[in-house]
C-alpha positions as CSV (number, residue, x, y, z in Angstrom):
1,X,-9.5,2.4,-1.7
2,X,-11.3,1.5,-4.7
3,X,-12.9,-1.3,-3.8
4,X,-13.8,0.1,-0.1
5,X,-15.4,2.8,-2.1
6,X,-17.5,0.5,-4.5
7,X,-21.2,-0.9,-3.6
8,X,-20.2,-4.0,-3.2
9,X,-18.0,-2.8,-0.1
10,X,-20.8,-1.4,1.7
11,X,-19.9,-2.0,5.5
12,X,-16.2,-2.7,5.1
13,X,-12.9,-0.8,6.2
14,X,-9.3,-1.0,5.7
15,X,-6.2,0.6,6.6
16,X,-4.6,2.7,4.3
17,X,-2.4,5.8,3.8
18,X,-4.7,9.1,4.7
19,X,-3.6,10.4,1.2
20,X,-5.8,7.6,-0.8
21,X,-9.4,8.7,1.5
22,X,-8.2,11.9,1.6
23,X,-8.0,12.3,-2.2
24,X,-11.1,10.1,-2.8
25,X,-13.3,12.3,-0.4
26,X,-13.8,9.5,1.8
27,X,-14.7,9.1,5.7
28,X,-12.1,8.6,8.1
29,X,-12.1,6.8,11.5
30,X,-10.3,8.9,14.8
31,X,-8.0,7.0,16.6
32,X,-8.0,7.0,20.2
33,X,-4.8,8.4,21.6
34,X,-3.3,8.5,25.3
35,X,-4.0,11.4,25.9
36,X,-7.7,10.0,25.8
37,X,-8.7,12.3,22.4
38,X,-10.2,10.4,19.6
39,X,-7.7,11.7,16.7
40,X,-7.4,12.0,12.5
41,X,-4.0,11.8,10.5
42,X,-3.5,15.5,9.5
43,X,-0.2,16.9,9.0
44,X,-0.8,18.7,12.1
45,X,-1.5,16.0,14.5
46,X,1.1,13.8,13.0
47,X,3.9,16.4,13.2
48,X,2.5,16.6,16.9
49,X,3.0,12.8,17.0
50,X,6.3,12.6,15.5
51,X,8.1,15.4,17.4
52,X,8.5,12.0,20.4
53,X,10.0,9.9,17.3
54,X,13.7,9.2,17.4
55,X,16.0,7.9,14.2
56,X,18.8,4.9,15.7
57,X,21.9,6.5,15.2
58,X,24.0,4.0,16.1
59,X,26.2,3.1,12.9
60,X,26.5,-0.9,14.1
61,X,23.3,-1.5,14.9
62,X,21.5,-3.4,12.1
63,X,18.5,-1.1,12.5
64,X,20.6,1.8,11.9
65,X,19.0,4.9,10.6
66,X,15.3,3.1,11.1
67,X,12.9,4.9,13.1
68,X,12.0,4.2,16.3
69,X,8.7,5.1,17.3
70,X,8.0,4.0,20.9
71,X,7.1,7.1,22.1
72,X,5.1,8.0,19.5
73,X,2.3,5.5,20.2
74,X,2.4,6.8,24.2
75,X,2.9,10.9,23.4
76,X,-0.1,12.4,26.1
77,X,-0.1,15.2,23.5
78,X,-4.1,16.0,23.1
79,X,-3.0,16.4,19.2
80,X,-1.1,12.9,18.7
81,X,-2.6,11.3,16.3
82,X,-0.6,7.9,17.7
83,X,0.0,5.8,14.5
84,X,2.1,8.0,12.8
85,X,5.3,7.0,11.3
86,X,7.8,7.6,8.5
87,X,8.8,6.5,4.7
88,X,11.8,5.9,3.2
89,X,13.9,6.4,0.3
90,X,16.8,4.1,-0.3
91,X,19.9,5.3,-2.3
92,X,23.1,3.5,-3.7
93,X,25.6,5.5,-2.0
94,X,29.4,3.1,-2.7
95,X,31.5,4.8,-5.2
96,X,32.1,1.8,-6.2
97,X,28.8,0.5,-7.2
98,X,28.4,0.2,-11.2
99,X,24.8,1.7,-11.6
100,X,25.4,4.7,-10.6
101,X,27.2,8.0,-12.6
102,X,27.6,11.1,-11.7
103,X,25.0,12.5,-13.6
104,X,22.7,9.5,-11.9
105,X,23.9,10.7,-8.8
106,X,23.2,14.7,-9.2
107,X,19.7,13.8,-10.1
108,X,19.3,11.9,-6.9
109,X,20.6,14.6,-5.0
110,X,19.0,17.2,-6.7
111,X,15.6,15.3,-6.6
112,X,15.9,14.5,-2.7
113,X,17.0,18.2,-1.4
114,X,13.9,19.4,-3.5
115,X,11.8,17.0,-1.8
116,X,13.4,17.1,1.9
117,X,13.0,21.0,1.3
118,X,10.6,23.2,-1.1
119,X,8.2,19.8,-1.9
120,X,7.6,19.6,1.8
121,X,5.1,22.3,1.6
122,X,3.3,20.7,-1.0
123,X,2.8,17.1,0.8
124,X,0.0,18.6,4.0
125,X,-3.0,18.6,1.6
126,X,-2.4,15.3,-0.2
127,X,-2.5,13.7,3.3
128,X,0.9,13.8,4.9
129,X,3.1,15.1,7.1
130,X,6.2,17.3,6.2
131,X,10.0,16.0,8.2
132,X,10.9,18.3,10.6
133,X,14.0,19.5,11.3
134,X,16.2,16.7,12.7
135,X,14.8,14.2,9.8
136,X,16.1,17.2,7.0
137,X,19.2,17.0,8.9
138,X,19.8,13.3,8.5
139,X,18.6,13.0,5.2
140,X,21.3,15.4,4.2
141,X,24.0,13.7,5.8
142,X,22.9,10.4,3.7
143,X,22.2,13.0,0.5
144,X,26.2,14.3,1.0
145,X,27.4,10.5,0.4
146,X,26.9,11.0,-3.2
147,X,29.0,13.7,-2.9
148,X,31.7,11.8,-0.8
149,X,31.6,8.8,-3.3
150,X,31.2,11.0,-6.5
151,X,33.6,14.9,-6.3
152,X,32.2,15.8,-9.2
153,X,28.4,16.0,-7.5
154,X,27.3,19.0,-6.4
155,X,26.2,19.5,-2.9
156,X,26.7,21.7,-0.4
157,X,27.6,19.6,2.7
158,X,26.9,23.3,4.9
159,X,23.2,22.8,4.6
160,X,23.2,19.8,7.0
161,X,23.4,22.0,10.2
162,X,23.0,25.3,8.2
163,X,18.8,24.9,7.3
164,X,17.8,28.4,6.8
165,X,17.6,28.2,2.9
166,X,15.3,24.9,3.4
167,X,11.7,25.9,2.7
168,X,10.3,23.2,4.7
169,X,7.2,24.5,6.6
170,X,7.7,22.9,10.0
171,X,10.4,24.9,11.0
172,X,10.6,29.0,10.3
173,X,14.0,30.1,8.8
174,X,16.4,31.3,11.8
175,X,14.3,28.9,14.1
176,X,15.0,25.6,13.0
177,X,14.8,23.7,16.4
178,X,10.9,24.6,16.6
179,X,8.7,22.5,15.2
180,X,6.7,25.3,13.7
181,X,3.2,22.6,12.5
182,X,3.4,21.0,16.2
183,X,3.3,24.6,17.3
184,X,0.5,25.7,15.5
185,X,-2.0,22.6,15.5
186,X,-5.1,22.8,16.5
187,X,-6.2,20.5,19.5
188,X,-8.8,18.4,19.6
189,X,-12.6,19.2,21.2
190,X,-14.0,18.0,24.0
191,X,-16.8,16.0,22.5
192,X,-13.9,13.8,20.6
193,X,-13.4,11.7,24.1
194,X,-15.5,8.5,24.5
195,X,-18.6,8.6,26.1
196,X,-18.7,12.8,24.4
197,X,-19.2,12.7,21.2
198,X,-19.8,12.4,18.3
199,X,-18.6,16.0,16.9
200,X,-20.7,17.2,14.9
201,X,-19.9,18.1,11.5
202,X,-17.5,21.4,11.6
203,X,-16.9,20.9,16.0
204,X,-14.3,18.5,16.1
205,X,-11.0,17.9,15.7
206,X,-10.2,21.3,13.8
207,X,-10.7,23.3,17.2
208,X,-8.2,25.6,18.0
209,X,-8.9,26.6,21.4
210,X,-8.8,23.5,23.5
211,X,-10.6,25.2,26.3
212,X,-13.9,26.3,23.8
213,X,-17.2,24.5,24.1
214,X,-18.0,22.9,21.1
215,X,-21.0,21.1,20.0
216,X,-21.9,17.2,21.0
217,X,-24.4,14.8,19.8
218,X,-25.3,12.7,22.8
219,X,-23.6,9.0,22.4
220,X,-26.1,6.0,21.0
């Protein structure tokens, strides 16, 4: 980002985590999706995205617990924003492993459920997407290993199904199967489709109403 940003870059691009242009102030390009909208990375149209992502849940499959995100690229949602995925954090979870401790592990857990939970609302403005509901879920059930291979950690394994207590902004508490940001995100205007656009400044892709004019500079 820091060398795209300095003179010398003029005229160049590169791929990059929406957080670092985000942060910097810096243009971003749309990406075309199927539903034939040209789209940016907000949390809104990545939660949009990532409601067609599935986790492998198959325990002897080597990809186990990876994401699988086939029908994310093809989602005919207007909102997708189709190159959205997920990241990861990997834990030590054998009780027999010598690195660990309990008191190594309780931080672990407590770090993780205040990030899968409460942090969530913090991560929309820095340029990502907070998990929804069925992500929480499973990162629980790998968060309650530590417990299984440690007694002495606290955790509550409840929480896994039970989510209420989880302030996690894409689902509201006592509706946790509703992706609340997919709900709520704006769709895209009409003048972000090739051949319509560009938006101009303050017209495009933060239009609620999918069915109100906005305003189009004729292509060049």
């Amino acid at each position: 980002m820091n060398f795209i940003k300095s003179k010398g870059a003029n005229g160049s691009i590169a791929m990059e985590e929406y957080s670092y242009p985000l942060m910097a102030n810096y243009p971003v390009a749309k990406v075309l999706n199927r539903a034939g909208y040209y789209t940016l990375p907000t949390q809104y149209n990545v939660a949009v995205a990532l409601t067609k992502a599935t986790i492998n849940s198959n325990p002897k499959d080597p990809d186990y617990l990876t994401q699988k995100l086939d029908g994310v690229y093809v989602n005919s949602d207007k909102r997708t924003y189709p190159l959205s995925s997920y990241v990861y954090a990997i834990i030590p979870t054998a009780a027999n492993d010598k690195r660990m401790t309990t008191a190594k592990r309780q931080t672990v857990v407590d770090f993780l459920k205040h990030a899968i939970c409460e942090g969530q609302s913090e991560v929309g403005p820095i340029g990502y997407s907070p998990l929804p509901v069925n992500l929480v879920q499973a990162g629980f059930a790998q968060i309650n290993k530590l417990k299984l291979a440690d007694k002495k950690v606290s955790f509550d394994a409840r929480i896994i199904k039970n989510v209420k207590n989880c302030h996690n902004p894409t689902f509201v508490p006592g509706k946790p199967s509703q992706n609340y940001l997919a709900k709520i995100a704006p769709y895209p205007a009409e003048c972000d489709r090739p051949g319509k656009g560009p938006c101009v400044e303050g017209a495009g892709a933060f239009n609620a109403n999918p069915d109100k004019s906005a305003r189009c500079r004729s292509p060049t």
